[in-house]
C-alpha positions as CSV (number, residue, x, y, z in Angstrom):
1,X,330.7,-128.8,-153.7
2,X,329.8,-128.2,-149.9
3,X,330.8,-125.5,-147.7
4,X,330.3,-124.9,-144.5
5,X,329.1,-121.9,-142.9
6,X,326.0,-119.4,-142.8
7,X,323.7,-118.3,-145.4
8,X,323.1,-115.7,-143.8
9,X,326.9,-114.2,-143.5
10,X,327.5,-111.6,-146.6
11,X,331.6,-112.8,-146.5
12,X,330.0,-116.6,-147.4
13,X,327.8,-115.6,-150.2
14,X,330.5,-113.7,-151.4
15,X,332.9,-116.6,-151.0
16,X,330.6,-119.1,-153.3
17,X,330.5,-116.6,-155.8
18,X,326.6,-115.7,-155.2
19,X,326.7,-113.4,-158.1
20,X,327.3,-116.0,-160.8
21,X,324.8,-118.1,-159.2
22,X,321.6,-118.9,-162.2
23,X,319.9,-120.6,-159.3
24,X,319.4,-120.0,-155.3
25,X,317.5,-122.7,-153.4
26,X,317.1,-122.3,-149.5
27,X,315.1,-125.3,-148.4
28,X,316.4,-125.1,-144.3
29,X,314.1,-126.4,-141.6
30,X,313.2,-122.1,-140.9
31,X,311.3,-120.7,-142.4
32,X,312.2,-117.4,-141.6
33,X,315.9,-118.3,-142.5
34,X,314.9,-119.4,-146.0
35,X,312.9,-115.9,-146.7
36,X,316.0,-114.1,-145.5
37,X,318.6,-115.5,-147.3
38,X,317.1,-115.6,-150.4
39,X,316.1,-111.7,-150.2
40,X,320.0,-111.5,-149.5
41,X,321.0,-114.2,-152.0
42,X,318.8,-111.8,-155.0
43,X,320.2,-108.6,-154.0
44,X,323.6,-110.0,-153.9
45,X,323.4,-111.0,-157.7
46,X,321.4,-114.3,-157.7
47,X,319.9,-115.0,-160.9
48,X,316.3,-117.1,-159.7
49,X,316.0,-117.8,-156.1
50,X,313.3,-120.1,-154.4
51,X,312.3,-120.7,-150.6
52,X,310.7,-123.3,-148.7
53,X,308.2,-122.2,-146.6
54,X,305.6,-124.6,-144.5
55,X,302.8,-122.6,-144.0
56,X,301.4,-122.9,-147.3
57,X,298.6,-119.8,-146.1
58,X,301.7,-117.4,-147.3
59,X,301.3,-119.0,-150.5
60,X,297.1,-118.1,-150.6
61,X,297.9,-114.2,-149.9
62,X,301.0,-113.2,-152.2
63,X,298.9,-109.8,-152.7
64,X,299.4,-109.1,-149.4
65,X,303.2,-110.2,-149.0
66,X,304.3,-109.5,-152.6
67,X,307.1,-112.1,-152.2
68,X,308.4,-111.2,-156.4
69,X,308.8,-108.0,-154.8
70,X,311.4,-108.6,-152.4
71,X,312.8,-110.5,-154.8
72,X,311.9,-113.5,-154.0
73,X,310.9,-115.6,-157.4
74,X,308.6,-118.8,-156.5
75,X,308.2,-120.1,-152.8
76,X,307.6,-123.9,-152.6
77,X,305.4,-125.4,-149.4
78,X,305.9,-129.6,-149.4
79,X,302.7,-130.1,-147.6
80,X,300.5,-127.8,-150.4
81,X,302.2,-129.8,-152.8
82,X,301.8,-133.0,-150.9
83,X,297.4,-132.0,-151.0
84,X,297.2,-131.5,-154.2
85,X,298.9,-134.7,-155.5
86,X,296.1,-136.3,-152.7
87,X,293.3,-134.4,-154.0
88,X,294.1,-135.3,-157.9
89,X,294.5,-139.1,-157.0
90,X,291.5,-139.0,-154.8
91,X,289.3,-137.5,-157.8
92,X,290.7,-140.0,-160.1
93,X,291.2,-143.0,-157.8
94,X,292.1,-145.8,-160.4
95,X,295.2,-143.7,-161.4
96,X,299.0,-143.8,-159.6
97,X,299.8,-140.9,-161.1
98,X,297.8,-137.7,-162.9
99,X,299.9,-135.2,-163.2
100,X,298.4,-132.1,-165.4
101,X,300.2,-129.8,-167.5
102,X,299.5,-127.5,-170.2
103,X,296.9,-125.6,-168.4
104,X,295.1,-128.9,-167.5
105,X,294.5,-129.7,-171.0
106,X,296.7,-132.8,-170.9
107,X,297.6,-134.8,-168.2
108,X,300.7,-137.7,-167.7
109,X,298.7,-140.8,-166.4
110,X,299.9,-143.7,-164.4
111,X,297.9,-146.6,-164.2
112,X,298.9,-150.2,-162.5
113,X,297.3,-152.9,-164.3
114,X,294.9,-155.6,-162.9
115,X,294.0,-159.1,-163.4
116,X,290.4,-158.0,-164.4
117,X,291.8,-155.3,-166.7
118,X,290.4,-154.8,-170.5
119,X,294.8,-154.2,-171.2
120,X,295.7,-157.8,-170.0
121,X,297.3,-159.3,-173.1
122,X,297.6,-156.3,-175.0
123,X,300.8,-154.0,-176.0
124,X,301.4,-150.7,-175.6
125,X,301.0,-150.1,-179.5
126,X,297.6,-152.5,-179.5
127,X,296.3,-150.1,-176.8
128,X,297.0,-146.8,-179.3
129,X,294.7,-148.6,-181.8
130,X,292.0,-149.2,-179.3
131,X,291.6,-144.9,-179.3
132,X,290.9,-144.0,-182.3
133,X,290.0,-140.5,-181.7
134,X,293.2,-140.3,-180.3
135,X,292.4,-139.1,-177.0
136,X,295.0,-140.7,-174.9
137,X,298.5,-142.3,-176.4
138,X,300.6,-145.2,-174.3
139,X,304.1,-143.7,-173.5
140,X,305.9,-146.7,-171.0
141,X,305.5,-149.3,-169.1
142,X,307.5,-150.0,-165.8
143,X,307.9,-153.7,-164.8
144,X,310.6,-154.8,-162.2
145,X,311.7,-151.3,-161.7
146,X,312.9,-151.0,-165.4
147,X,310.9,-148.5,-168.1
148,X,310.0,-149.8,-171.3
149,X,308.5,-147.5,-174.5
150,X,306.0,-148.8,-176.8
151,X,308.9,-150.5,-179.4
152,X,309.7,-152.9,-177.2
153,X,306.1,-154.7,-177.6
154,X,305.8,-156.4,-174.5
155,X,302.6,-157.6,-173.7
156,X,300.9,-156.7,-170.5
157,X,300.9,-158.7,-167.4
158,X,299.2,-158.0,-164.1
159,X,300.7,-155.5,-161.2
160,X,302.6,-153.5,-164.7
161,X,302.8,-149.6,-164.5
162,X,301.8,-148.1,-167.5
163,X,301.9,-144.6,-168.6
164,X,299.6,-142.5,-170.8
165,X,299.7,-138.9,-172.6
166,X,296.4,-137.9,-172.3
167,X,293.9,-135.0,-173.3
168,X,291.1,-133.6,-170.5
169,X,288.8,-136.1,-172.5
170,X,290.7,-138.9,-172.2
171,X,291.1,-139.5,-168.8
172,X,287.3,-140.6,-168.1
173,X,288.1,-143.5,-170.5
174,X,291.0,-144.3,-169.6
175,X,289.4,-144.7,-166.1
176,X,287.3,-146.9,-167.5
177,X,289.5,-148.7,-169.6
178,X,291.4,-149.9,-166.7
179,X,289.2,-150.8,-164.1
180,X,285.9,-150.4,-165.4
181,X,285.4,-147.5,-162.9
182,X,285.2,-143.5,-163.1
183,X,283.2,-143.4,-159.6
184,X,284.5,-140.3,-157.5
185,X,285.3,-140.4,-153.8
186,X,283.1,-138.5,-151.7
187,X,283.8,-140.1,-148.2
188,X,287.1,-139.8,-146.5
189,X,289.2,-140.2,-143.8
190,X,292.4,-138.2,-142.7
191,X,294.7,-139.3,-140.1
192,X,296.6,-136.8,-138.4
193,X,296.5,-133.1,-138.2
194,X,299.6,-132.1,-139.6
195,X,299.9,-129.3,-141.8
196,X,299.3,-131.9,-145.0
197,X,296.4,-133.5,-143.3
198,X,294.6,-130.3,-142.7
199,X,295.2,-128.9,-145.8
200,X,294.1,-132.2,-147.5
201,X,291.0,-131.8,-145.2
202,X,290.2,-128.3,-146.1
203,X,291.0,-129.3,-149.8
204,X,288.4,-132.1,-150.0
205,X,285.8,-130.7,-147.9
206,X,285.7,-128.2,-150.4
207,X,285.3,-130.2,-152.9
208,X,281.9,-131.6,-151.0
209,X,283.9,-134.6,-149.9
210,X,281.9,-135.7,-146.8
211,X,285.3,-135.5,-144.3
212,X,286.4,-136.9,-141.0
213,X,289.6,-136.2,-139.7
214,X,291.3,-138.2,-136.9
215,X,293.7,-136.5,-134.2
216,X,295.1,-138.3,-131.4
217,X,296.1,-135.2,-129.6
218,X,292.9,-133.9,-127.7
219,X,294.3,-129.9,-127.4
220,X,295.2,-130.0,-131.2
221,X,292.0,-131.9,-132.0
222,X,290.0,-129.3,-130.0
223,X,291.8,-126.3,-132.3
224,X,291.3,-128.4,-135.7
225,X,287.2,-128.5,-134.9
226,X,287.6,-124.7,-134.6
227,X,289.5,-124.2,-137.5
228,X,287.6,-126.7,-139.9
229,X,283.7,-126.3,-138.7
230,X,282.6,-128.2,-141.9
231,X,284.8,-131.7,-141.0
232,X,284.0,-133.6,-138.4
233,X,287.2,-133.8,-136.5
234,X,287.5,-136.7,-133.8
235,X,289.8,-137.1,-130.7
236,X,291.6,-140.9,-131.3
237,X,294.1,-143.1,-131.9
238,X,293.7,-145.1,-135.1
239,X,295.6,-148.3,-133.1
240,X,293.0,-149.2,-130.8
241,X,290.9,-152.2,-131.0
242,X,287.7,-151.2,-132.5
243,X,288.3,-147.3,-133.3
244,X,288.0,-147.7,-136.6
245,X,285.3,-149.7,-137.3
246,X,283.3,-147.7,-134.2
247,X,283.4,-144.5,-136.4
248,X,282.5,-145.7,-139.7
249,X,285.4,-147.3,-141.6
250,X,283.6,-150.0,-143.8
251,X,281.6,-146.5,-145.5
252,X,284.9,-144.7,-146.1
253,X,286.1,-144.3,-149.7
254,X,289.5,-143.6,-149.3
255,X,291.8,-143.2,-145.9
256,X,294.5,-140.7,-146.2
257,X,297.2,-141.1,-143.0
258,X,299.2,-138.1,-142.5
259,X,300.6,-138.3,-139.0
260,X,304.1,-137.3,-138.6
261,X,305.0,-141.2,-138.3
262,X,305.7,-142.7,-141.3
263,X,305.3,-146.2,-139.7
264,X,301.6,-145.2,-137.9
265,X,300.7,-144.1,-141.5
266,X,301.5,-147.6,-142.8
267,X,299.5,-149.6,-140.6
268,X,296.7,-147.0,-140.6
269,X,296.7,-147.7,-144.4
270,X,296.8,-151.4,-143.8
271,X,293.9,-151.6,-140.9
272,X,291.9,-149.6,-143.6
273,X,292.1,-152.2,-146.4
274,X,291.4,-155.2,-143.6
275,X,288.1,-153.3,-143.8
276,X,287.6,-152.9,-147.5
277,X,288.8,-149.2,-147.8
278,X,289.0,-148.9,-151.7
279,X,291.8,-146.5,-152.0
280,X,294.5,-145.8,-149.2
281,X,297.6,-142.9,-149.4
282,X,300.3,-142.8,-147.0
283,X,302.8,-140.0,-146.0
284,X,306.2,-141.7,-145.9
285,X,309.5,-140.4,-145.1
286,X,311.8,-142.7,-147.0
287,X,312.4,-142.8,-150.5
288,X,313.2,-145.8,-151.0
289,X,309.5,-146.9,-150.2
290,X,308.0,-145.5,-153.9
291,X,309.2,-148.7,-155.7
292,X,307.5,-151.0,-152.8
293,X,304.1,-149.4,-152.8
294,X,302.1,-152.3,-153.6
295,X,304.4,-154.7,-151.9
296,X,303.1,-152.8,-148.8
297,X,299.6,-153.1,-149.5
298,X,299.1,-149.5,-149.3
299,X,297.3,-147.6,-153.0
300,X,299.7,-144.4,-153.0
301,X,303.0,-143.3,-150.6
302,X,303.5,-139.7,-150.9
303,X,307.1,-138.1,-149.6
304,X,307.1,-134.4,-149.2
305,X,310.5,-133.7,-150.2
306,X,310.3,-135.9,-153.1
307,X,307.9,-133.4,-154.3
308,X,309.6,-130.4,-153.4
309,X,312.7,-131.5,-154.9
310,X,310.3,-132.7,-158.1
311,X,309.2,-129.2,-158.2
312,X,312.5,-127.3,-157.4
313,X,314.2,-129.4,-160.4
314,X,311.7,-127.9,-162.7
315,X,313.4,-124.2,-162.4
316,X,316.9,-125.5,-163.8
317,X,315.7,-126.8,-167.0
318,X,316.1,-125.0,-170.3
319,X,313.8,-121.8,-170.1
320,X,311.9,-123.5,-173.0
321,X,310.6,-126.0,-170.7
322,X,307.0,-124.8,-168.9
323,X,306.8,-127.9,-166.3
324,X,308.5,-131.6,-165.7
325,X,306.7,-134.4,-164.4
């Protein structure tokens, strides 16, 4: 059901029936607008309210701004979201997905198998018996955009996705299972200095990732070397004959691209693995990208809303339900 009108006019809330509402999402392109109207929405009989915000900083000092006390219940920033999900891949590069749950004592983990893989051949029930400690256990497998469980007893080919349940233990050997690798990144490049691409910066350097960010905007490039005095932050464009391999491309771990062009992000991503880059994440736009991933050549596509939404949806299961992946 759509209606048009403000969120912020009391006569439309009221004409919606705010009051019976269990959930209130504001996810405009304001921020300010979103803060408002779900303040409004909660004092007007909302049940749960959330707000999009993009500077994920507001989510860093809730002491200060005490958001559950206006009534605000969870704030959601896409580009936070968005470098975290970088920061677990790049920390576990052999996996498509690790998403953790239960306090980070379990995680969901997607792996996409290769030819030189110790699961070619194999089932999803063969691999159970492979762990005897039980330390991981084989939930799907996605081939041709269809999802298959463990009764089905395919065997594995190359370029499958398969899915794993497994403990904080287990994800070392499944690493290892895989690809025979549990190396971690420690050199990267980020392309772009949008909000996801400095937080990803900020995240990693932290993390003693040795960090060069790439901006092709000299004002904006200027600020980002004031702002991040611990990456190295260079004035460039990515397209250029030569750039890359001039600052250092062939000793890069991973390249993460996260301009505000989905398109400059592919082929930033694609230069990068014409020069050996082991692991490369672009930010996309469109959704219908994800099932194409490997197609493109590209390791990981990332969309912001996705996430959000992923995260959003979380708040209208059963009250039972801690997180959804």
């Amino acid at each position: 059901m759509v209606f048009n009108g403000s969120a912020l006019s009391y006569d439309n809330l009221l004409a919606i029936g705010i009051a019976e509402a269990d959930l209130f999402v504001a996810v405009t392109a304001s921020e300010e607008m979103n803060l408002m109207v779900t303040i409004l929405a909660k004092r007007m009989g909302a049940k749960r309210v959330i707000a999009r915000i993009r500077h994920h900083k507001l989510t860093l000092h809730d002491d200060v701004f005490r958001f559950h006390d206006l009534g605000i219940d969870d704030i959601v920033s896409p580009d936070a979201l968005a470098a975290s999900e970088i920061e677990i891949l790049l920390e576990k590069r052999v996996f498509t997905d690790l998403i953790p749950f239960a306090k980070n004592r379990f995680s969901l983990a997607g792996l996409v198998v290769k030819r030189s893989d110790h699961m070619i051949g194999k089932t999803l029930a063969q691999l159970s018996y492979t762990n005897p400690a039980f330390l991981y256990k084989p939930v799907a497998l996605v081939r041709d955009e269809k999802t298959h469980t463990a009764l089905d007893n395919l065997t594995l080919v190359e370029d499958d996705y398969v899915y794993f349940l497994t403990s904080e233990e287990g994800v070392p050997i499944l690493s290892r299972l895989a690809h025979n690798s549990d190396r971690l990144i420690r050199r990267t490049m980020v392309v772009g200095g949008s909000r996801a691409g400095i937080e990803t910066a900020r995240r990693l350097q932290e993390k003693r990732h040795r960090v060069t960010l790439v901006e092709h905007d000299r004002t904006v490039a200027e600020n980002l070397a004031v702002w991040l005095p611990d990456v190295m932050v260079i004035h460039g464009n990515v397209r250029e004959p030569g750039f890359l391999a001039e600052h250092d491309i062939d000793e890069m771990d991973a390249l993460i691209a996260a301009t505000g062009d989905p398109e400059l992000n592919m082929v930033a991503c694609l230069l990068a693995k014409k020069h050996n880059v082991p692991h490369t994440v672009a930010l996309v736009k469109d959704v219908n990208y994800h099932n194409l991933t490997h197609e493109f050549g590209v390791d990981k596509l990332i969309n912001k809303k996705m996430l959000a939404a992923d995260y959003i949806v979380r708040h209208v299961k059963n009250s039972n339900v801690i997180s959804v992946a």
